[in-house]
LOKOL-64977 format. One record per residue: residue number from 1; x, y, z of N, C-alpha, C, O in turn. Coordinates in steps of 0.2 Angstrom, whole numbers. Example, Ala and Ser with C-alpha at 12.3 -4.5 7.8 and 13.67 -1.06 7.14 Angstrom:
BEGIN
<r num="1" n_c1="66" n_c2="-28" n_c3="39" ca_c1="62" ca_c2="-22" ca_c3="39" c_c1="66" c_c2="-16" c_c3="39" o_c1="71" o_c2="-17" o_c3="42"/>
<r num="2" n_c1="64" n_c2="-11" n_c3="35" ca_c1="68" ca_c2="-5" ca_c3="36" c_c1="64" c_c2="0" c_c3="39" o_c1="67" o_c2="6" o_c3="40"/>
END
This chain:
BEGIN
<r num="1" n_c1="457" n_c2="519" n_c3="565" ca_c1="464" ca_c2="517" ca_c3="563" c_c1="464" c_c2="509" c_c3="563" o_c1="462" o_c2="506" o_c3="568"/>
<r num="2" n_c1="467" n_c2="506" n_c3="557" ca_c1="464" ca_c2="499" ca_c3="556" c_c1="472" c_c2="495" c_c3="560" o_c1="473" o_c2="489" o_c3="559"/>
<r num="3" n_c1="475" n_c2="498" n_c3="564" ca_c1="481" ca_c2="495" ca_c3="568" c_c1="477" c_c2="493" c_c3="575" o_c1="480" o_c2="488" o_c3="578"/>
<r num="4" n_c1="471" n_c2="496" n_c3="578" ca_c1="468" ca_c2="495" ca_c3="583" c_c1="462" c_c2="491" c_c3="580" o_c1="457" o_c2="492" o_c3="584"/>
<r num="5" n_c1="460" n_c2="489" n_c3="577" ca_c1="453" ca_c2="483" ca_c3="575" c_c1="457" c_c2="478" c_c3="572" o_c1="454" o_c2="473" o_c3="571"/>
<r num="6" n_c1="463" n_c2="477" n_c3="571" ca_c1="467" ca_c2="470" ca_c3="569" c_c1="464" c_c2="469" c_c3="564" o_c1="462" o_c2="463" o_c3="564"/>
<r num="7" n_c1="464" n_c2="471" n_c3="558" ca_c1="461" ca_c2="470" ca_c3="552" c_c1="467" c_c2="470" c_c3="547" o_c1="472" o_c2="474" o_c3="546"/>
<r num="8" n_c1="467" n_c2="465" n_c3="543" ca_c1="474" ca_c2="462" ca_c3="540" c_c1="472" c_c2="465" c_c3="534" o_c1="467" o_c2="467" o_c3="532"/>
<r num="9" n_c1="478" n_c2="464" n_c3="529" ca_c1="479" ca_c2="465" ca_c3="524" c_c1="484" c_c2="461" c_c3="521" o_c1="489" o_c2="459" o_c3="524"/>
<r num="10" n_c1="484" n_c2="459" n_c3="513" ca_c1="488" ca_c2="455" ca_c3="510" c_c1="494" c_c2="457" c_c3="508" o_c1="495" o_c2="463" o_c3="506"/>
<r num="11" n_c1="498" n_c2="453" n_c3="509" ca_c1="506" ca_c2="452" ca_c3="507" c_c1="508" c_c2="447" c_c3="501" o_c1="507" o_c2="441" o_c3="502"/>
<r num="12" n_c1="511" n_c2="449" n_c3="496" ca_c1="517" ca_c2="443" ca_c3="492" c_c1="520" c_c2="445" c_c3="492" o_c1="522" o_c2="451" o_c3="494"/>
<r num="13" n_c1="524" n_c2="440" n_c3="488" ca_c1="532" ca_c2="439" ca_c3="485" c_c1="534" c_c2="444" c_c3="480" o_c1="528" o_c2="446" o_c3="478"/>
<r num="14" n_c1="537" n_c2="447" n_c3="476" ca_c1="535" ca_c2="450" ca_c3="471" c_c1="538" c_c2="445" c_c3="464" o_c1="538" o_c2="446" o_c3="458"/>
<r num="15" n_c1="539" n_c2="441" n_c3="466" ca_c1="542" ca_c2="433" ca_c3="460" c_c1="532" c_c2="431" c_c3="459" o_c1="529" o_c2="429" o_c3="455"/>
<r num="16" n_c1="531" n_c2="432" n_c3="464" ca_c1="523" ca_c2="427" ca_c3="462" c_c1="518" c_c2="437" c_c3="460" o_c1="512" o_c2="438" o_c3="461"/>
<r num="17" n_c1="520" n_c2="439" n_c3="458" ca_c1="515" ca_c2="444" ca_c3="457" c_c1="511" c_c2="443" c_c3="452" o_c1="505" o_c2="445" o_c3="453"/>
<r num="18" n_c1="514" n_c2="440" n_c3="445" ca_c1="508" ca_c2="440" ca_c3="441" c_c1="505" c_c2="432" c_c3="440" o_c1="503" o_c2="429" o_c3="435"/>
<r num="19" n_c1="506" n_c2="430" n_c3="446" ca_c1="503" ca_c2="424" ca_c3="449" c_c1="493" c_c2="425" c_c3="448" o_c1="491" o_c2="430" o_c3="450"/>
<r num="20" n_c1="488" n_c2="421" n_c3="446" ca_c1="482" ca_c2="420" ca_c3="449" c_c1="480" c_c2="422" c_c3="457" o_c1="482" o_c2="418" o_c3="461"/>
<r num="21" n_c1="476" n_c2="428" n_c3="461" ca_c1="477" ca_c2="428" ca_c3="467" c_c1="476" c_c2="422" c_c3="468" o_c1="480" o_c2="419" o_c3="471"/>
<r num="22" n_c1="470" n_c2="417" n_c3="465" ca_c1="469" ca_c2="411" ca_c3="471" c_c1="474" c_c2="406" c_c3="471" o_c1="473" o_c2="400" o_c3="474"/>
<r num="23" n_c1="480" n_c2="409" n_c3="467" ca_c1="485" ca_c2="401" ca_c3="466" c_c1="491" c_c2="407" c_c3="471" o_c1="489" o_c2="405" o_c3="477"/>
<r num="24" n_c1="493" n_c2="410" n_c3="472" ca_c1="495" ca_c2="415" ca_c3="472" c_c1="499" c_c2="415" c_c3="481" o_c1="495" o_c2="418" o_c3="486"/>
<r num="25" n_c1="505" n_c2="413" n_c3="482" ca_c1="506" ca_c2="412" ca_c3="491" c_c1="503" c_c2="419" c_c3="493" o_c1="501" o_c2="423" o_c3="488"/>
<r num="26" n_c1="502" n_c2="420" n_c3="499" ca_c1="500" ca_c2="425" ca_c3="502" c_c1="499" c_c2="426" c_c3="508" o_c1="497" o_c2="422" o_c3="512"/>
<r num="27" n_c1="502" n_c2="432" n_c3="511" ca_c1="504" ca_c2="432" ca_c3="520" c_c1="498" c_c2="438" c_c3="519" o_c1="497" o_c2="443" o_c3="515"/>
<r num="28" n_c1="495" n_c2="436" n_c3="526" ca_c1="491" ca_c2="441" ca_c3="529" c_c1="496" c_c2="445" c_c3="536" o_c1="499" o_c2="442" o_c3="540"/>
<r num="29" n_c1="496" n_c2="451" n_c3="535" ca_c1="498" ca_c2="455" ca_c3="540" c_c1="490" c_c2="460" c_c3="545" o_c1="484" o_c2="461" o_c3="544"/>
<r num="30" n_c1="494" n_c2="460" n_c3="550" ca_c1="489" ca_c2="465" ca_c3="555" c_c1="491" c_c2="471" c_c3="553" o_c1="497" o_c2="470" o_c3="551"/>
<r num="31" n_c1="490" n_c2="478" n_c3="551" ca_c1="490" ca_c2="485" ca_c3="550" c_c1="495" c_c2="486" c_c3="556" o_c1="492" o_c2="487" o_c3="562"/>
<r num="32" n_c1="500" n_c2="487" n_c3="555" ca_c1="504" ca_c2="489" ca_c3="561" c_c1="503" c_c2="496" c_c3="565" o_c1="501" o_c2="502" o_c3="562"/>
<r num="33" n_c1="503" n_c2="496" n_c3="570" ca_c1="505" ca_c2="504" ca_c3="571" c_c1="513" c_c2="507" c_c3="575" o_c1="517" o_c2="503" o_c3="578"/>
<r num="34" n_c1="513" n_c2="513" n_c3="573" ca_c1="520" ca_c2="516" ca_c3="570" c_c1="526" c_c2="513" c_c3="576" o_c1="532" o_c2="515" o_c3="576"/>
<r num="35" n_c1="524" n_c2="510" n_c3="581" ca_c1="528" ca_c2="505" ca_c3="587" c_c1="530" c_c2="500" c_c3="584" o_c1="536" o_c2="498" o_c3="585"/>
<r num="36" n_c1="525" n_c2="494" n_c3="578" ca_c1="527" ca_c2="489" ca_c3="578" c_c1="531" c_c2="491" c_c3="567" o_c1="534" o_c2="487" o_c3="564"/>
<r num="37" n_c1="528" n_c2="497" n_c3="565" ca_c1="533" ca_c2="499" ca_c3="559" c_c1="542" c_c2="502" c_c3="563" o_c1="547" o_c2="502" o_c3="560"/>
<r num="38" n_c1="541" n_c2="504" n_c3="568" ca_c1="549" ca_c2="506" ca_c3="571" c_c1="552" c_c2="500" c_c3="571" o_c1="557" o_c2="499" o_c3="568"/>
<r num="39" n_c1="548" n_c2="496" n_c3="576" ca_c1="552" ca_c2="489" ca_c3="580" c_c1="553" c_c2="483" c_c3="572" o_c1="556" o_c2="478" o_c3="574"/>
<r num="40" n_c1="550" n_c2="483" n_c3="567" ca_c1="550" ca_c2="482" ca_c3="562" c_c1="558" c_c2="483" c_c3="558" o_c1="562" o_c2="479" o_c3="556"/>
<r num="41" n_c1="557" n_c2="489" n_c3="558" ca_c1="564" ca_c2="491" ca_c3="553" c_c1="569" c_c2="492" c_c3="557" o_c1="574" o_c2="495" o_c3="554"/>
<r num="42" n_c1="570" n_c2="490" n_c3="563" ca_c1="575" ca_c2="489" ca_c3="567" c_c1="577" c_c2="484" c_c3="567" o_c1="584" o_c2="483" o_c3="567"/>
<r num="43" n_c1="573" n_c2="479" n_c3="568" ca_c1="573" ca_c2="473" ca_c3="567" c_c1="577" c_c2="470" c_c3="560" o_c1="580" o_c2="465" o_c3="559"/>
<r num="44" n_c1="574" n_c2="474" n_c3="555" ca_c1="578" ca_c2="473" ca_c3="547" c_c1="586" c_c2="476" c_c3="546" o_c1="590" o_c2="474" o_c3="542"/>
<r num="45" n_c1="587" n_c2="483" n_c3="551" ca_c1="591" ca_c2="483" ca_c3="549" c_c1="598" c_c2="480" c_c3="554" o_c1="603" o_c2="479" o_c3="552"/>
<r num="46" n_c1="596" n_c2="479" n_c3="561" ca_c1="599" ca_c2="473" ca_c3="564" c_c1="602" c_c2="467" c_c3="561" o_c1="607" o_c2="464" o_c3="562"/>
<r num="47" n_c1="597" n_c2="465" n_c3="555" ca_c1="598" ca_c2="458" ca_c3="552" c_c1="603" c_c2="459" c_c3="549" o_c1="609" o_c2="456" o_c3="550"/>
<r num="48" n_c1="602" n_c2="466" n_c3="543" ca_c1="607" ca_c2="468" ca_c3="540" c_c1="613" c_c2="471" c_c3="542" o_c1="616" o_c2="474" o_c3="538"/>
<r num="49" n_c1="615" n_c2="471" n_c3="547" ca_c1="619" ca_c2="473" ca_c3="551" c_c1="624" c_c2="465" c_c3="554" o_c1="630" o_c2="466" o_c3="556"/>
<r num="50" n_c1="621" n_c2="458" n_c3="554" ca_c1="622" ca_c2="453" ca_c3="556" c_c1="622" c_c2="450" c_c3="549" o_c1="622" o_c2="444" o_c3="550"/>
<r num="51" n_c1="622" n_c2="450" n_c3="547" ca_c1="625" ca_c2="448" ca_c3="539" c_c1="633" c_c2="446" c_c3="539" o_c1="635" o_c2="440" o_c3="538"/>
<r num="52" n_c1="637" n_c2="449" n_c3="540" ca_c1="643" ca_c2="449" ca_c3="541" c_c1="647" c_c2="447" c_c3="547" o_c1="652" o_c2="444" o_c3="547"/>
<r num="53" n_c1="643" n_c2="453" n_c3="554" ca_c1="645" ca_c2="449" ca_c3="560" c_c1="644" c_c2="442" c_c3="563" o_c1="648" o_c2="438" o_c3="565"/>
<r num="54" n_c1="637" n_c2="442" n_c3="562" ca_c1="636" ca_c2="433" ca_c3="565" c_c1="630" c_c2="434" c_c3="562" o_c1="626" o_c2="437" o_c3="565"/>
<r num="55" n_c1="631" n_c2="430" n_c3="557" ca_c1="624" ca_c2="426" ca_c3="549" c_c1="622" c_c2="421" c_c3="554" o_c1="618" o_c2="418" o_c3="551"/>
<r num="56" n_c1="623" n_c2="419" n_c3="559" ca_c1="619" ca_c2="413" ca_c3="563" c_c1="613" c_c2="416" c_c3="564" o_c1="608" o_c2="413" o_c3="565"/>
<r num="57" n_c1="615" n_c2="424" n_c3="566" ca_c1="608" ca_c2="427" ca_c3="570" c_c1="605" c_c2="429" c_c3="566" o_c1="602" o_c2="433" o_c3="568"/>
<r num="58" n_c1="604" n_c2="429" n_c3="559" ca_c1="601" ca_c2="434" ca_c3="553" c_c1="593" c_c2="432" c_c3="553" o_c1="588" o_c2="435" o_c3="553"/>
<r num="59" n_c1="595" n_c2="423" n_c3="552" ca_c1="586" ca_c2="422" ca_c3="551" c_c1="581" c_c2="423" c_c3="556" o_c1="575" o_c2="425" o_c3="555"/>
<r num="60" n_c1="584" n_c2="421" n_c3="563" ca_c1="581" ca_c2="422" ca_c3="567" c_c1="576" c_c2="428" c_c3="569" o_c1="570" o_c2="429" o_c3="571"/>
<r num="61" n_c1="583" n_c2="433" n_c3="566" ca_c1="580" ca_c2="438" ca_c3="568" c_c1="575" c_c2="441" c_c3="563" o_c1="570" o_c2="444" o_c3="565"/>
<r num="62" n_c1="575" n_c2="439" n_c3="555" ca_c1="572" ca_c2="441" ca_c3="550" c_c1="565" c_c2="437" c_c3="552" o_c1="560" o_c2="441" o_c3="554"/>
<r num="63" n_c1="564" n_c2="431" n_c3="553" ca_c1="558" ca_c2="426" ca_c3="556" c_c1="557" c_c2="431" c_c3="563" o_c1="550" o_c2="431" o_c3="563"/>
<r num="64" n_c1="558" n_c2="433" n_c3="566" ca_c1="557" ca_c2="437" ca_c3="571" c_c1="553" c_c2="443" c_c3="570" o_c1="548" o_c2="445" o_c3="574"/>
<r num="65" n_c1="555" n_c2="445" n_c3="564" ca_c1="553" ca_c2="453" ca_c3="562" c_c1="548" c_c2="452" c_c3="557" o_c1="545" o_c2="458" o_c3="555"/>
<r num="66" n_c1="546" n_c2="445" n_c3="553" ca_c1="538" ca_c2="444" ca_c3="552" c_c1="534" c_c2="442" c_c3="555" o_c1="528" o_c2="443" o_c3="553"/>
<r num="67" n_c1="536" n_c2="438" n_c3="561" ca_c1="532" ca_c2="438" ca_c3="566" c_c1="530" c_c2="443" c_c3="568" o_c1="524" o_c2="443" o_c3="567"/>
<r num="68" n_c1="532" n_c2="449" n_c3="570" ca_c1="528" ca_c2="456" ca_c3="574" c_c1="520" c_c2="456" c_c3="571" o_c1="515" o_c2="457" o_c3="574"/>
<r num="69" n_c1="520" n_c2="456" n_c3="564" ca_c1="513" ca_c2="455" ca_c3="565" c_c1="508" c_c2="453" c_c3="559" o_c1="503" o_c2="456" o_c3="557"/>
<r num="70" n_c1="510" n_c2="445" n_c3="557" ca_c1="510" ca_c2="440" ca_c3="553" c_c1="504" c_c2="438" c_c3="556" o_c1="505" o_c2="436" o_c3="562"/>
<r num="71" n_c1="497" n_c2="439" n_c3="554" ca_c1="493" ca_c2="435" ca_c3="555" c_c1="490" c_c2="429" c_c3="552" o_c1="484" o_c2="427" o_c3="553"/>
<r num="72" n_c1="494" n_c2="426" n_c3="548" ca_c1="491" ca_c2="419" ca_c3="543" c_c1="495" c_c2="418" c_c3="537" o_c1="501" o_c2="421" o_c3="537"/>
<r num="73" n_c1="492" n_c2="415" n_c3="533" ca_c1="495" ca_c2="414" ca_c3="526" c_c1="488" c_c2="411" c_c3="523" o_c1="484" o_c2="410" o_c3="527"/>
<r num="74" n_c1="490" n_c2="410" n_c3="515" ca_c1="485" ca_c2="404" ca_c3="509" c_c1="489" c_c2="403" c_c3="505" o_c1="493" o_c2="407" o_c3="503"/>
<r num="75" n_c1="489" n_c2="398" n_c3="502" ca_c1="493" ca_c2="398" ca_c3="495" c_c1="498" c_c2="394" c_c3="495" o_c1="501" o_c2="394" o_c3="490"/>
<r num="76" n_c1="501" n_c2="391" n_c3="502" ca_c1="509" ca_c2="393" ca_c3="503" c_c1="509" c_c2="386" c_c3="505" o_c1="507" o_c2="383" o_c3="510"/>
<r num="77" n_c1="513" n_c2="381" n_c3="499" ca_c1="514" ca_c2="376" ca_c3="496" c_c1="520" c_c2="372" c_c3="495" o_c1="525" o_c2="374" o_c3="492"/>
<r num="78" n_c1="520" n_c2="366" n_c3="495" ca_c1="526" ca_c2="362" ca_c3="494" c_c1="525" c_c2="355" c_c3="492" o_c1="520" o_c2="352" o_c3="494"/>
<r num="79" n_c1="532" n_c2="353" n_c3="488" ca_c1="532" ca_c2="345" ca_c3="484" c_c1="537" c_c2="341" c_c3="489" o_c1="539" o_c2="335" o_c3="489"/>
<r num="80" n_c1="540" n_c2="348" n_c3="492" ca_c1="546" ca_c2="343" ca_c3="497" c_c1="545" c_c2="339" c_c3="501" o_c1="540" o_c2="341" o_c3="504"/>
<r num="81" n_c1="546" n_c2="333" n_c3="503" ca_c1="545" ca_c2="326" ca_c3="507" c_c1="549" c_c2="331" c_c3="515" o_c1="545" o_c2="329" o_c3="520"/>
<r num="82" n_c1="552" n_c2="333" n_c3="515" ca_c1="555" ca_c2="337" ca_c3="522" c_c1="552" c_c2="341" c_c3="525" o_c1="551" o_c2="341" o_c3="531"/>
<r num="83" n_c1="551" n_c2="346" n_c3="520" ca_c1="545" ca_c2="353" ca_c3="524" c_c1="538" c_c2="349" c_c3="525" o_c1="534" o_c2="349" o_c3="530"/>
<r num="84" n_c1="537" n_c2="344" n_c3="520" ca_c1="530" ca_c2="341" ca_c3="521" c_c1="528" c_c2="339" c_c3="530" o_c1="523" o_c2="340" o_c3="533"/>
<r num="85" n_c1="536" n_c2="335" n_c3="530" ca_c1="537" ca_c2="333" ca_c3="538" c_c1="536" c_c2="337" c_c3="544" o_c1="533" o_c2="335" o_c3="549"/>
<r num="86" n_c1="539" n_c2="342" n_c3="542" ca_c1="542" ca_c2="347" ca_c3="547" c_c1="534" c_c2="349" c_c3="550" o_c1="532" o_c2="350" o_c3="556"/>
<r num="87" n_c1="530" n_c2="351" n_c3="543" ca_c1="523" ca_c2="355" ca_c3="544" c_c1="516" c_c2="350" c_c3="547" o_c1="511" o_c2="351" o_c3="548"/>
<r num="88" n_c1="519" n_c2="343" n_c3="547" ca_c1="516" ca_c2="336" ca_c3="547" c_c1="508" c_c2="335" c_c3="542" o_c1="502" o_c2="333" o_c3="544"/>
<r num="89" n_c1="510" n_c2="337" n_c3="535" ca_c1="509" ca_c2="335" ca_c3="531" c_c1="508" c_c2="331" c_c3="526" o_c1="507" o_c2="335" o_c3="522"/>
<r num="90" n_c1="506" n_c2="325" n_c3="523" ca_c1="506" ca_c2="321" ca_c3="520" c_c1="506" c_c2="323" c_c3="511" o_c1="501" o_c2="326" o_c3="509"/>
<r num="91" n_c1="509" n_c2="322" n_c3="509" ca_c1="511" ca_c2="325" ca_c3="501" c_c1="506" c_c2="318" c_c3="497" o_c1="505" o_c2="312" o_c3="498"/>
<r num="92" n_c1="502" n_c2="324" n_c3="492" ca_c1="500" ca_c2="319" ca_c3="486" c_c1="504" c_c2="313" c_c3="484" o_c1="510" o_c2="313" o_c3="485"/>
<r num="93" n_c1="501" n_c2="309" n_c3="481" ca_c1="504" ca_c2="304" ca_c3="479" c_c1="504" c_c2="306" c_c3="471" o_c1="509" o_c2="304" o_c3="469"/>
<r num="94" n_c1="500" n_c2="311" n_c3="467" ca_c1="501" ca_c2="314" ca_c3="461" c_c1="506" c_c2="319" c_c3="460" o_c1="507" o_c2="323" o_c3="455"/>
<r num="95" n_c1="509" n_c2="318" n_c3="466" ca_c1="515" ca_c2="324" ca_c3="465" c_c1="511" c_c2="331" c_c3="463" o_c1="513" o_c2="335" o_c3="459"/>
<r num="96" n_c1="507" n_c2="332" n_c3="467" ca_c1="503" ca_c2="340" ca_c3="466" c_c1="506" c_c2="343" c_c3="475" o_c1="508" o_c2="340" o_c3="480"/>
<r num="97" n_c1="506" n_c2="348" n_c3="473" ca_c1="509" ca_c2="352" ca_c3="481" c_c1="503" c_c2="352" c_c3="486" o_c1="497" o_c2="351" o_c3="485"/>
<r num="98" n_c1="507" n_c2="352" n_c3="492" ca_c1="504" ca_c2="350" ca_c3="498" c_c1="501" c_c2="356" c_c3="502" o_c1="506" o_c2="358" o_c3="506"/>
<r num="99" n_c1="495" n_c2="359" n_c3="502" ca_c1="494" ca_c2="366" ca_c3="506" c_c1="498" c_c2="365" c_c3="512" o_c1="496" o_c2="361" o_c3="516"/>
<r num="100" n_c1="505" n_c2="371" n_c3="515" ca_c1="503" ca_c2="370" ca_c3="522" c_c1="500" c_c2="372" c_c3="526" o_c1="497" o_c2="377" o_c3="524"/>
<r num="101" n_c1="499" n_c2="370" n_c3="533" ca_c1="498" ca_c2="374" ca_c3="538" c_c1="501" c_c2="382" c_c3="540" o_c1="507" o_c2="384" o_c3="540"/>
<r num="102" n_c1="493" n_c2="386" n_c3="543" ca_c1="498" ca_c2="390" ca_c3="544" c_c1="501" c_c2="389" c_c3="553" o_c1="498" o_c2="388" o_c3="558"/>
<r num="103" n_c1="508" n_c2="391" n_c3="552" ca_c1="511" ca_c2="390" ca_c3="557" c_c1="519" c_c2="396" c_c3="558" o_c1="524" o_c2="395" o_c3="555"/>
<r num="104" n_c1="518" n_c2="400" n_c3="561" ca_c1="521" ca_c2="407" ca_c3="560" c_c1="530" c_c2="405" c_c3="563" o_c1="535" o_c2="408" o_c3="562"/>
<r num="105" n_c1="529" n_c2="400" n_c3="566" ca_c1="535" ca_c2="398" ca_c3="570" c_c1="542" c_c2="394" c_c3="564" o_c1="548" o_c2="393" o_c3="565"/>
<r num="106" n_c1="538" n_c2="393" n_c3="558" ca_c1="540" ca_c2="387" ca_c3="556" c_c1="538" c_c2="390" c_c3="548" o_c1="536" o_c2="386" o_c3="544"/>
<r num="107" n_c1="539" n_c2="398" n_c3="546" ca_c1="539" ca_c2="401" ca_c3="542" c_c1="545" c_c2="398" c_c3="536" o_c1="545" o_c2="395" o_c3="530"/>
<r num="108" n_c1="552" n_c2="400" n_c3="542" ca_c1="557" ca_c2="398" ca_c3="538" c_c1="560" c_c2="391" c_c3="534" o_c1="565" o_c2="390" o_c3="531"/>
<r num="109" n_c1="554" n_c2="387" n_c3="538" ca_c1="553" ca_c2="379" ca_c3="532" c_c1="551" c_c2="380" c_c3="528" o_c1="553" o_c2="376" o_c3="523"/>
<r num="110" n_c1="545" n_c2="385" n_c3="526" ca_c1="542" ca_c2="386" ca_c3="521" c_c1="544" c_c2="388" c_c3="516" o_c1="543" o_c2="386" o_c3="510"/>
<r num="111" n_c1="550" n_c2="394" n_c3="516" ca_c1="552" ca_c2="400" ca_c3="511" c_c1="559" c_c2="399" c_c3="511" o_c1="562" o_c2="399" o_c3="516"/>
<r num="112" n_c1="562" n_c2="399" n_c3="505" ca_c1="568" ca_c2="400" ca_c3="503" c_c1="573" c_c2="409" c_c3="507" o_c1="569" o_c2="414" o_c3="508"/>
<r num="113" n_c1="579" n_c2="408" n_c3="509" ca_c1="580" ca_c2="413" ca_c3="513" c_c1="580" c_c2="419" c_c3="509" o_c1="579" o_c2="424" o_c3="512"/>
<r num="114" n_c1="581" n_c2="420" n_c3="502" ca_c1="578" ca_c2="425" ca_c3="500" c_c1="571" c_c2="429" c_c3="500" o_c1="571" o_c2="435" o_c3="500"/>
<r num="115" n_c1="566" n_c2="424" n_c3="501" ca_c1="559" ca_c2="425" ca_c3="502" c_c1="560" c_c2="430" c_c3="509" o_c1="560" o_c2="436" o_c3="511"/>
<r num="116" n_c1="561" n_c2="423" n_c3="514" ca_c1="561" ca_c2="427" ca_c3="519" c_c1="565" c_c2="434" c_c3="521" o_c1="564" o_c2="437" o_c3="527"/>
<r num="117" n_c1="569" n_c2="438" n_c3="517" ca_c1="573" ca_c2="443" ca_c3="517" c_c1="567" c_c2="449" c_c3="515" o_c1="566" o_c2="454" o_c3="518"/>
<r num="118" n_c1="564" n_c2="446" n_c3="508" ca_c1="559" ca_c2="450" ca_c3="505" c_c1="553" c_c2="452" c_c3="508" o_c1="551" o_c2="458" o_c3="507"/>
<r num="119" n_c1="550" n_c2="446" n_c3="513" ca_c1="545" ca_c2="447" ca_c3="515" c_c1="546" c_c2="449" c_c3="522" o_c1="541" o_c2="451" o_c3="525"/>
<r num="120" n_c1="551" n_c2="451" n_c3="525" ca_c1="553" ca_c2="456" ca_c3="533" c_c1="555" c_c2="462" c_c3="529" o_c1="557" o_c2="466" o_c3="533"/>
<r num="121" n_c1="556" n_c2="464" n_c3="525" ca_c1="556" ca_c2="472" ca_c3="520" c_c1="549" c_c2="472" c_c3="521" o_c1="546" o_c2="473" o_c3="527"/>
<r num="122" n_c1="546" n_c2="469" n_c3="514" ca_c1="540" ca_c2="470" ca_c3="510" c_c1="534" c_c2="470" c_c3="516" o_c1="529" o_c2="472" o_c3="514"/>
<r num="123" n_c1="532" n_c2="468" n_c3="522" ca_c1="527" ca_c2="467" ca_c3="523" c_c1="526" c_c2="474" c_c3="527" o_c1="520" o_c2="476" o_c3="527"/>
<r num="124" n_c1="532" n_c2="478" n_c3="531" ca_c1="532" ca_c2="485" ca_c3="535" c_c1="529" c_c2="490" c_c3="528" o_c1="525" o_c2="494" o_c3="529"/>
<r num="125" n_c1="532" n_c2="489" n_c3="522" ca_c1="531" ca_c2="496" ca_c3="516" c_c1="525" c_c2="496" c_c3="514" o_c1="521" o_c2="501" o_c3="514"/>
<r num="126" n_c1="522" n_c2="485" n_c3="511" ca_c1="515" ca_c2="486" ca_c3="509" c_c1="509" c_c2="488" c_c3="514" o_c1="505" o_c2="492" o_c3="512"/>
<r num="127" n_c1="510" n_c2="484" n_c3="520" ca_c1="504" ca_c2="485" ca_c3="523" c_c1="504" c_c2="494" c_c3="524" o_c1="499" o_c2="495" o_c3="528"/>
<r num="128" n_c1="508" n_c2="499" n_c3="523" ca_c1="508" ca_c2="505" ca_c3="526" c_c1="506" c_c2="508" c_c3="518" o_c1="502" o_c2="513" o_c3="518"/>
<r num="129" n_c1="508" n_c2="506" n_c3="512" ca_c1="505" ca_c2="508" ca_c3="508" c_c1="498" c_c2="506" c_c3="507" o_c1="495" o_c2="511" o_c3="505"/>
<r num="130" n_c1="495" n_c2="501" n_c3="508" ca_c1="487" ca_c2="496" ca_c3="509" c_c1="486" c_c2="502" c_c3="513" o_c1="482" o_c2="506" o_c3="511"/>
<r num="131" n_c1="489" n_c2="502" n_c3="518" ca_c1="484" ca_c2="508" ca_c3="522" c_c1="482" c_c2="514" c_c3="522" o_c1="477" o_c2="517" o_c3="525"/>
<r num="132" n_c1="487" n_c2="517" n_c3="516" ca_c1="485" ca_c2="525" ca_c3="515" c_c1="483" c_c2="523" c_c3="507" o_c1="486" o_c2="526" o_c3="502"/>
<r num="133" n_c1="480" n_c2="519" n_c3="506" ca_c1="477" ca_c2="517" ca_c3="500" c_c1="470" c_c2="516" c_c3="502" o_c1="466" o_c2="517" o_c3="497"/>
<r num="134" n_c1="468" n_c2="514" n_c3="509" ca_c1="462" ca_c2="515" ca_c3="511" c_c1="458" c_c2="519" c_c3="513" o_c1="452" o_c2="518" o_c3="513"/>
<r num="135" n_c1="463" n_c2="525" n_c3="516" ca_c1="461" ca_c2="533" ca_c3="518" c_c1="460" c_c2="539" c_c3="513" o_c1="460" o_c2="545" o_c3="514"/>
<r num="136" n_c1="460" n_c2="534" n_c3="505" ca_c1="460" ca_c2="539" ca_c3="502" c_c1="452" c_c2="539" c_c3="500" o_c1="449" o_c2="533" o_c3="500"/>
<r num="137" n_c1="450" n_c2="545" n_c3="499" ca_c1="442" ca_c2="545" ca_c3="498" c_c1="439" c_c2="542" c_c3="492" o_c1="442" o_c2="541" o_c3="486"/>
<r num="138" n_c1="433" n_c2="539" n_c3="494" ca_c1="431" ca_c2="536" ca_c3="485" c_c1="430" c_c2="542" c_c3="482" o_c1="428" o_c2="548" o_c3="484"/>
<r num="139" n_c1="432" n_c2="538" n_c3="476" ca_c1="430" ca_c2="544" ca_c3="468" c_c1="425" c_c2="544" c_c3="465" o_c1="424" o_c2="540" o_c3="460"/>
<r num="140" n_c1="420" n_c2="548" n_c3="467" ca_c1="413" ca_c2="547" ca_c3="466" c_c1="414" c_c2="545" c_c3="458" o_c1="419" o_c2="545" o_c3="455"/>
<r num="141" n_c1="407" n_c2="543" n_c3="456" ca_c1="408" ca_c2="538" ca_c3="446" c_c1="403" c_c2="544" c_c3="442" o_c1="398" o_c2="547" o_c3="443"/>
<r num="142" n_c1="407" n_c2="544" n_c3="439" ca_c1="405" ca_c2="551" ca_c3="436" c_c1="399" c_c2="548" c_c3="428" o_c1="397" o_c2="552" o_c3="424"/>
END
C-alpha cells in the first residue's frame, strides 16, 4: 500500500495541463489512506458549506485540507514583488519568474483562490486515481 511508504505522486492545476512537465507547477502529494481521503473531503465540503456562512473560514480551511498531505511542489513561480517577499525571495531583475520555496504554510501566497479551491478537490480524486493506475498489472508487449 503506497499510503504506508509515503511515496508521492504528482498533482496540477488543470489550466497548466497542456503545460511542458518541466515548466509545468506541480504539487506532490503523499498517497493517502482512506482516513486521510475521509478527513479530506470533509474538509472540502465544510469549506463549501462556509462559503456563505463565514468566507473568513473557507481558505483556512481549504489550506488546511491540502495540507493533510502535501508533500512539496516544482515549478511554482512568481513575478510579484509581494509574494516574492512573503516567500523571501529575490525577483530577477530580467523580469523572468522567481521559483518559490517550498513552504506548505504559505501555499495561499502562491495560488490564486481559485487554484487553491481546485487543488483541495483535485489532489483526494487524482492521487486515488494515480493509485489504482498503479495496481493495474503491466500489459505484457506483444
Amino acid at each position: 500500500m503506497r499510503c504506508l511508504d509515503m511515496s508521492t505522486g504528482d498533482v496540477w492545476l488543470l489550466r497548466d495541463d497542456g503545460m511542458p512537465a518541466d515548466l509545468r507547477p506541480t504539487f506532490q502529494f503523499y498517497f493517502p489512506s482512506a482516513y486521510f481521503v475521509a478527513l479530506g473531503w470533509t474538509m472540502y465540503t465544510e469549506a463549501e458549506g462556509l462559503e456563505k456562512s463565514d468566507p473568513a473560514k473557507v481558505l483556512p480551511k481549504l489550506v488546511e485540507c491540502i495540507r493533510l498531505r502535501l508533500a512539496g511542489w516544482r515549478n511554482v513561480r512568481t513575478t510579484d514583488p509581494a509574494v516574492a517577499a512573503i516567500f523571501g525571495v529575490t525577483l530577477p531583475d530580467d523580469g523572468t519568474p522567481a521559483e518559490l520555496p517550498y513552504k506548505s504554510e504559505l501555499i495561499h501566497a502562491a495560488l490564486d483562490i481559485d487554484a487553491i479551491w481546485e487543488l483541495a478537490r483535485r489532489w483526494i480524486t487524482a492521487m486515488r486515481k494515480r493509485e489504482l493506475e498503479l495496481l493495474q498489472p503491466a500489459t505484457p508487449a506483444t
